[in-house]
Every structure is written in structure tokens, then in C-alpha cells.
GULO-203126 format. One line per 3 residues: number of its first residue (from 0); their letters; for each residue x negated, y, z of N, C-alpha, C. Coordinates in steps of 0.02 Angstrom, whole numbers, plus 32768, in hexadecimal, padded with zeros to 4 digits. Example, Ala and Ser with C-alpha at 12.3 -4.5 7.8 and 13.67 -1.06 7.14 Angstrom:
BEGIN
0) as) 7D6C 7EE4 8186 7D99 7F1F 8186 7D6C 7F5B 8186 ~ 7D7E 7F90 8162 7D54 7FCB 8165 7D7B 8002 818A $
END
This chain:
BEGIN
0) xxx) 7FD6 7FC5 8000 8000 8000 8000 7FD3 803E 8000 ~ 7FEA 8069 7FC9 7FC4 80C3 7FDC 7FD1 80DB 801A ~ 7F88 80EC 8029 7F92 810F 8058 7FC1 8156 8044 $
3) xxx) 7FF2 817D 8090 8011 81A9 8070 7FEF 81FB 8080 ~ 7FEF 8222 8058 7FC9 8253 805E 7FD5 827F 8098 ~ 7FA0 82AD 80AF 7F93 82BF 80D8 7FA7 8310 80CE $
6) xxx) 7FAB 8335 80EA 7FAE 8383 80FA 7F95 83AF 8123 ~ 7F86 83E4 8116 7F5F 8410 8135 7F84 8458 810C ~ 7F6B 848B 814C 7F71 84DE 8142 7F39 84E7 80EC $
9) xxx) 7F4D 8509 80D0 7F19 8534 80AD 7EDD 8553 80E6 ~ 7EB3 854D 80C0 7E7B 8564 80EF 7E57 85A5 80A4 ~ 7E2C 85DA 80D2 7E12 860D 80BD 7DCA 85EF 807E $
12) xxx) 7DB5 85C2 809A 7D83 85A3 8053 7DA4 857B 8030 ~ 7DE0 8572 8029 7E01 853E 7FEA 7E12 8553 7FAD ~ 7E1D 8599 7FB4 7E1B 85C5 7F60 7DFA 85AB 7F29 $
15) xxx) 7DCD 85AD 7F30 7DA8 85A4 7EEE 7DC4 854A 7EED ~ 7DD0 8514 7F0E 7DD8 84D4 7F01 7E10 84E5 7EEB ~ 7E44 850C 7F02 7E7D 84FE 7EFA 7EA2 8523 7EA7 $
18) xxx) 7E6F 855D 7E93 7E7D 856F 7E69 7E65 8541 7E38 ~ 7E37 8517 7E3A 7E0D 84E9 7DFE 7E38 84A2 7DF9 ~ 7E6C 849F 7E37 7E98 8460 7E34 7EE3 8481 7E02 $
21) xxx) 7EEF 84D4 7E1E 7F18 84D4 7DDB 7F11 84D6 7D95 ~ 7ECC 84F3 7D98 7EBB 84EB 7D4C 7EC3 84A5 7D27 ~ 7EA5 8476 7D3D 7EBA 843A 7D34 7EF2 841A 7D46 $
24) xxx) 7F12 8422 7D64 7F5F 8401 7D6F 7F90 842D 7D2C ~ 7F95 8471 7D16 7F99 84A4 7CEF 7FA0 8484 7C97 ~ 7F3C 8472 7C97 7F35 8462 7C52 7F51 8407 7C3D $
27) xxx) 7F51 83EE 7C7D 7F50 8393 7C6C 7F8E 838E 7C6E ~ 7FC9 83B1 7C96 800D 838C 7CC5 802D 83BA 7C95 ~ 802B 8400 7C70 8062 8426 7C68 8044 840B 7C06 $
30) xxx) 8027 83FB 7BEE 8004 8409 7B98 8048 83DA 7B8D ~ 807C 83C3 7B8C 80BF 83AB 7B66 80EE 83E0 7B76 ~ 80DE 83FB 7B8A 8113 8439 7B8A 8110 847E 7B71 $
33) xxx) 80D4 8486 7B8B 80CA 84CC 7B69 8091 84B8 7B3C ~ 8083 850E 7AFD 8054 84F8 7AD2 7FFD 8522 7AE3 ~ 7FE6 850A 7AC0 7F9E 852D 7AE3 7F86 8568 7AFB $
36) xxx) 7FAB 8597 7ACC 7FB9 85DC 7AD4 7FCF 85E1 7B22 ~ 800D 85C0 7B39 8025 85D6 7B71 8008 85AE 7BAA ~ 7FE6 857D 7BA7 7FCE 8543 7BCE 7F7E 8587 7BE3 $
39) xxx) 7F57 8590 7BBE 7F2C 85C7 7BCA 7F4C 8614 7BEE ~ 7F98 8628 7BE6 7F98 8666 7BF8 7FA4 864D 7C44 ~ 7FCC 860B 7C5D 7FCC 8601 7C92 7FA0 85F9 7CA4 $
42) xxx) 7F63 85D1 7CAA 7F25 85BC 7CB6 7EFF 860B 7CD1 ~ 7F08 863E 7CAB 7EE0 8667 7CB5 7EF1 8689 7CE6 ~ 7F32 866B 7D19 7F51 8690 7D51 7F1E 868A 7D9A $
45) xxx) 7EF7 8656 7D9F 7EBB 8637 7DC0 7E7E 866A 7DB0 ~ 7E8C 8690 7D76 7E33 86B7 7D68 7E13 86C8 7D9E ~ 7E3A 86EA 7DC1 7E29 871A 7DFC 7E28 86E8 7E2A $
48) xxx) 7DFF 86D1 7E3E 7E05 86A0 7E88 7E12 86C0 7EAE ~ 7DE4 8700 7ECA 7E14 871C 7F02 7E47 8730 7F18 ~ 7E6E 8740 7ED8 7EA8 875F 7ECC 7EDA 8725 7EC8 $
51) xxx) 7EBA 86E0 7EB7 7F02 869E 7EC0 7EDB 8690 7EFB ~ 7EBD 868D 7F34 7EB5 867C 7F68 7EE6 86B2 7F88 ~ 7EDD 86D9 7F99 7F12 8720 7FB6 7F55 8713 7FAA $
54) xxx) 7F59 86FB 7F72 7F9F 86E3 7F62 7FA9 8698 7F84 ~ 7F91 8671 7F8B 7FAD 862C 7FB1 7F99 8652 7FF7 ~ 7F6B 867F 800C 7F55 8682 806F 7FAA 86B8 8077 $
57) xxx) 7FC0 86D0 8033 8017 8706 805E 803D 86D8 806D ~ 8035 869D 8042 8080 8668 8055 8067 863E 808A ~ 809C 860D 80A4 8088 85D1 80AC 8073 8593 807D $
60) xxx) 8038 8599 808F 8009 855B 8063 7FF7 8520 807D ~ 8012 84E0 805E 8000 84AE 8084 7FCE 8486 8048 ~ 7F99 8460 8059 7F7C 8449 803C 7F68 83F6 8044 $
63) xxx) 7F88 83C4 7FF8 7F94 837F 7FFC 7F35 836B 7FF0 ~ 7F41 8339 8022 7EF5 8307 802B 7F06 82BD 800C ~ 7EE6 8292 8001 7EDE 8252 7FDB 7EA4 8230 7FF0 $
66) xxx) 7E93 81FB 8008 7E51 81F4 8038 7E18 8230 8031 ~ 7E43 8255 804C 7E0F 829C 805F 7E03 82C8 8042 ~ 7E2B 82B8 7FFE 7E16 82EE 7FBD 7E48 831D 7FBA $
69) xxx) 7E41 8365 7F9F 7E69 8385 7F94 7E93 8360 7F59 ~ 7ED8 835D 7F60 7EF8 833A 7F15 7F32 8374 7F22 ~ 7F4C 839F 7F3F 7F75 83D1 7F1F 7F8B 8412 7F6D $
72) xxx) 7FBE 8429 7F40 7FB9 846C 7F64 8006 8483 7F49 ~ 803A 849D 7F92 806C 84BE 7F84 806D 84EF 7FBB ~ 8099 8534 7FA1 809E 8555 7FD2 80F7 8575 7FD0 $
75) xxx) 8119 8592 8007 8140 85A7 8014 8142 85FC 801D ~ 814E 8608 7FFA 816C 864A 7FFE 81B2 866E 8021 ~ 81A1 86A5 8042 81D9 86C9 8072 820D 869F 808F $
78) xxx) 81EF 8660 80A4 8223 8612 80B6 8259 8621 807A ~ 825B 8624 8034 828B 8615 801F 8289 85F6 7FDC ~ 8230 85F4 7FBA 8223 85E1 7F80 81FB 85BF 7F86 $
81) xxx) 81DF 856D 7F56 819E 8556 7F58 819A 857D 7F12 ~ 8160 85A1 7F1A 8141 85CC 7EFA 8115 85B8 7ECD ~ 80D8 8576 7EE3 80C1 8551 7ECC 80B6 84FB 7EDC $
84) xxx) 80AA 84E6 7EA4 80AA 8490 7EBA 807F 8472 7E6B ~ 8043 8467 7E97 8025 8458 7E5D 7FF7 840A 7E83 ~ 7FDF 83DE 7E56 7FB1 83B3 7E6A 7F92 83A8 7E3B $
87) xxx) 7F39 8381 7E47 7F13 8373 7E18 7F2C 8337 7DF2 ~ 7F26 834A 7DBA 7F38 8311 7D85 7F1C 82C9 7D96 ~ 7EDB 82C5 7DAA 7EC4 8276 7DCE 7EE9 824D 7E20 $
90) xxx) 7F22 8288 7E30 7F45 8271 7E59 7F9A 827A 7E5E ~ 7F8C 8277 7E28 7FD4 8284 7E0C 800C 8242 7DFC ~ 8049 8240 7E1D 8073 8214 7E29 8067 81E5 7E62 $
93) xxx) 804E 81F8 7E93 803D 81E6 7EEC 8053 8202 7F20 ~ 8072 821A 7F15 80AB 824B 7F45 8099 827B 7F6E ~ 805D 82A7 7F47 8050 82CC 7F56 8076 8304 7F56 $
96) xxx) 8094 8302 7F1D 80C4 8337 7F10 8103 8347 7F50 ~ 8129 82F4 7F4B 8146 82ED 7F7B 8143 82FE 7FBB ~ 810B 82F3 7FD2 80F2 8306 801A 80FF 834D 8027 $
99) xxx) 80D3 8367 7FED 80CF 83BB 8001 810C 83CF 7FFD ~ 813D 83C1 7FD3 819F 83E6 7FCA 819C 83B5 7FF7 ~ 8196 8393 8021 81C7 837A 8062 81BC 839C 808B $
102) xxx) 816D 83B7 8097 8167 83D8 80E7 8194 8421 80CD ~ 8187 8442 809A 81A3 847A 8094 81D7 8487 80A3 ~ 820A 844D 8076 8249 8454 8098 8259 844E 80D2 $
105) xxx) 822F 8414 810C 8248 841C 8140 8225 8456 8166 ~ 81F3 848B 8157 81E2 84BE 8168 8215 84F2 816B ~ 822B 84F4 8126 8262 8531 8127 829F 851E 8138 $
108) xxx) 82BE 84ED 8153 82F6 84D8 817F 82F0 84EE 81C7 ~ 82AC 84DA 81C2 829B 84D0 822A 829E 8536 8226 ~ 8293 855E 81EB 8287 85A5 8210 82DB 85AF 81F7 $
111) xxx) 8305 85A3 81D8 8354 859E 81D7 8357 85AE 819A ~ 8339 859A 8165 8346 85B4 8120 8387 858D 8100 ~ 83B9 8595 80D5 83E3 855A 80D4 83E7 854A 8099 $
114) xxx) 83B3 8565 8054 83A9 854A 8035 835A 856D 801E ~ 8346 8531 7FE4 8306 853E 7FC4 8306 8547 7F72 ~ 82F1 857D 7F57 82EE 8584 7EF8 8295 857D 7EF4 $
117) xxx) 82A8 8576 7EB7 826E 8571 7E95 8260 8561 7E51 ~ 8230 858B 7E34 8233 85B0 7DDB 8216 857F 7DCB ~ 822A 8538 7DAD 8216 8508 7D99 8205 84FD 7D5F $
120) xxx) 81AD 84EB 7D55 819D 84FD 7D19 81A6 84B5 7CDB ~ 81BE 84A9 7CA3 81DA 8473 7C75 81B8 8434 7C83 ~ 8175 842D 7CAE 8156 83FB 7CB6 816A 83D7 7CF9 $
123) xxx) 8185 840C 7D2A 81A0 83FE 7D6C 81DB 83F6 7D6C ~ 8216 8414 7D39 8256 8407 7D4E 827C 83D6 7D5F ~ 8264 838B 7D4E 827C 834A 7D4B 8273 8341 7D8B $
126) xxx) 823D 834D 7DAE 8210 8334 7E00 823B 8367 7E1F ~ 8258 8399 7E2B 8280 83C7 7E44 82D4 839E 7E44 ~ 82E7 8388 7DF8 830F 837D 7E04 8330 8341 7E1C $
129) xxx) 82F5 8322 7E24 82FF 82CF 7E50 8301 82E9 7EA5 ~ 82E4 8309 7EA6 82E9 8312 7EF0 833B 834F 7F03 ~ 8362 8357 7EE2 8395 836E 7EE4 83A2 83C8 7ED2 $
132) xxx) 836E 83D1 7EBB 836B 8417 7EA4 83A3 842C 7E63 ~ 83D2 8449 7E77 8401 846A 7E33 83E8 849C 7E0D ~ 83E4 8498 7DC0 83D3 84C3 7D98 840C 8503 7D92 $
135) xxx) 83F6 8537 7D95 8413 8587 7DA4 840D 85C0 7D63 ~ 83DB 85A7 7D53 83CD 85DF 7D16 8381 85DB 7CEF ~ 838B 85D3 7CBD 834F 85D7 7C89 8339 8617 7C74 $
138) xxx) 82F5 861C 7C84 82CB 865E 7C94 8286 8645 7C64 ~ 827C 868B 7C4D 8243 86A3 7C23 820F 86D1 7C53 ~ 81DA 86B1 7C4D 8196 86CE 7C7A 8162 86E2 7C41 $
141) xxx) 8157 8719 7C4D 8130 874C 7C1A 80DF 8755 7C47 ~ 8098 8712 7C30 8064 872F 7C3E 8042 8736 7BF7 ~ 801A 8787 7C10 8002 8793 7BCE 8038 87A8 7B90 $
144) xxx) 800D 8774 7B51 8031 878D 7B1D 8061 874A 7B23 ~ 805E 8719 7B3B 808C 86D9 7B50 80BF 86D0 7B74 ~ 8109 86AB 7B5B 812C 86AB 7B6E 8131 8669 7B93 $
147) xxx) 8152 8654 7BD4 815C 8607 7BDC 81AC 8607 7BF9 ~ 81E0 85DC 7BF3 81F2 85B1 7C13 81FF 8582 7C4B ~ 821B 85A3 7C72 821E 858C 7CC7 8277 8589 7CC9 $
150) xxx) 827A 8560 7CFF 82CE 8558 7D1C 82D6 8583 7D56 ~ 8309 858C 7D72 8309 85AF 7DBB 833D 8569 7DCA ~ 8332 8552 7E0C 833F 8521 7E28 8345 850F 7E6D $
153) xxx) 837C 8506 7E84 83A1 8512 7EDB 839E 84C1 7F07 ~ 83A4 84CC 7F23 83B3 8495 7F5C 83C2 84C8 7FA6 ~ 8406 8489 7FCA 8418 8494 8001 83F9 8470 8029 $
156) xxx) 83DF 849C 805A 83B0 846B 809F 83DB 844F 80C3 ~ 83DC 841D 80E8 8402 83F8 812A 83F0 8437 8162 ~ 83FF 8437 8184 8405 847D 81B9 83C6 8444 81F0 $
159) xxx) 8391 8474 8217 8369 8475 823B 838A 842B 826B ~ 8376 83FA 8280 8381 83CB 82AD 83A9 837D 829B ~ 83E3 83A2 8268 841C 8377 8255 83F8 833E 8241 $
162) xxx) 8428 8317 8238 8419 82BE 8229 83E3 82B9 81DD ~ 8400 82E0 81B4 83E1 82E2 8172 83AC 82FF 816E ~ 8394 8343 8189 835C 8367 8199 831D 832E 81B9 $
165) xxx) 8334 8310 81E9 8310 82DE 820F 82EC 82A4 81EB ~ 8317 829C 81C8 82FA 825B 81AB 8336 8229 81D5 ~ 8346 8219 81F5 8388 81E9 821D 83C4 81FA 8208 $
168) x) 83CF 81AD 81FE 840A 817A 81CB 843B 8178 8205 $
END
């Protein structure tokens, strides 16, 4: 059996890993959806390391382990958005993903959020919508001279404690 992945805070030296895991999760996980043009204008959202580190240290950032390795990274925004959810392509389909949208959600329940969206990009929408996420509206994201393709996408939390929140049947 896999072992199941591990979690941790974002920490202040993980920027630069964490921006080089989206680049690659970016070019390997999203190239059937979008075309090169836009696969690069996203990619180039990482240029600035300091500037995508600053951006995961405002949210809540949790960061997925795999015997010890960094294998991905999501964060929560103003408890009401996962903002990001990305993993390295060499650990991809291990529930990494899973892990990180589970603690989130039960993060933003436990502070009373009562539901969670999130701008789901054509490569993620399927993994969003297995886990019960409703599609809301189809949205155009303008980086650069590139246009992409994202969903906006809802889910209702179980309220802080309840049977469903818990995990108990």
C-alpha cells in the first residue's frame, strides 16, 4: 500500500522549489488543454520567484510530501478560494492532490466558511468535479498577449464538527 502523503505549512525557503514544481506541473499536466502559447504565458506567472513566493506566504499554503519530497502545493485564499493546486508531474495521481483539497476544506469549515469556489483551470476541472465541486461560470483569463480558459466552481462545506465534516458515518 502507498504510503499516504504528508503535509506541512509553506515555509519561507520553499519559493524557489515551489515555483519550479509549478512550472513543471504547468508544462507536463496542463499541454492537452491549452496550446503552447498559453502553457508559456502561464508558466511565466512563476518568473518572479519572489513575487510567487509572497503570493503563496499571503494565503494559506499547505505543502504535499511523498517519502519526503516536495510533490505539490495548495493554498487557500481569504478562507473562501483554493487559489492554487498544483503537483509535480512525477507525483501525480497519488493523492496528493486529494490530501491538500481535503485539509483545505476542512480548514475553511473549522474557521465557518460554508462554502469553497475555485477558478478551475481545463486540466483540473474533472478532479474538482469528482470531489463535488458545481460548475458556475466559464471565464476567460487574460495573461499577457494570451487568453486561457478556467471554470468558476462551488462546493458546500458540511458545517465545522457535523458528522460529514468529521469524517463519521
Amino acid at each position: 500500500m502507498a504510503a499516504a502523503p504528508g503535509l506541512r505549512p509553506f515555509l519561507p525557503g520553499d519559493g524557489p522549489r515551489l515555483a519550479a514544481l509549478f512550472r513543471a506541473s504547468v508544462e507536463r499536466l496542463a499541454d492537452d488543454y491549452y496550446d503552447e502559447d498559453q502553457l508559456a504565458a502561464w508558466i511565466g506567472r512563476a518568473d518572479d520567484e519572489d513575487a510567487f513566493a509572497a503570493r503563496l506566504a499571503a494565503d494559506l499554503t499547505l505543502v504535499g510530501l511523498l517519502r519526503g519530497e516536495i510533490a505539490g502545493f495548495a493554498s487557500l485564499k481569504d478562507n473562501k478560494s483554493v487559489d492554487m493546486l498544483y503537483v509535480h508531474p512525477d507525483f501525480a495521481r497519488r493523492g496528493v492532490a486529494s490530501a491538500l483539497v481535503d485539509a483545505l476544506e476542512k480548514l475553511a469549515a473549522a474557521r465557518g466558511a460554508p462554502k469553497l469556489n475555485v477558478d478551475a483551470s481545463d486540466a483540473a476541472r474533472d478532479f474538482f468535479a469528482a470531489r463535488g465541486y458545481v460548475p458556475q461560470s466559464r471565464n476567460t483569463v487574460v495573461l499577457g498577449e494570451e487568453w486561457l480558459g478556467n471554470t468558476t466552481m462551488t462546493k458546500e462545506l458540511a458545517p465545522h464538527g457535523s458528522r460529514a465534516a468529521t469524517g463519521n458515518a
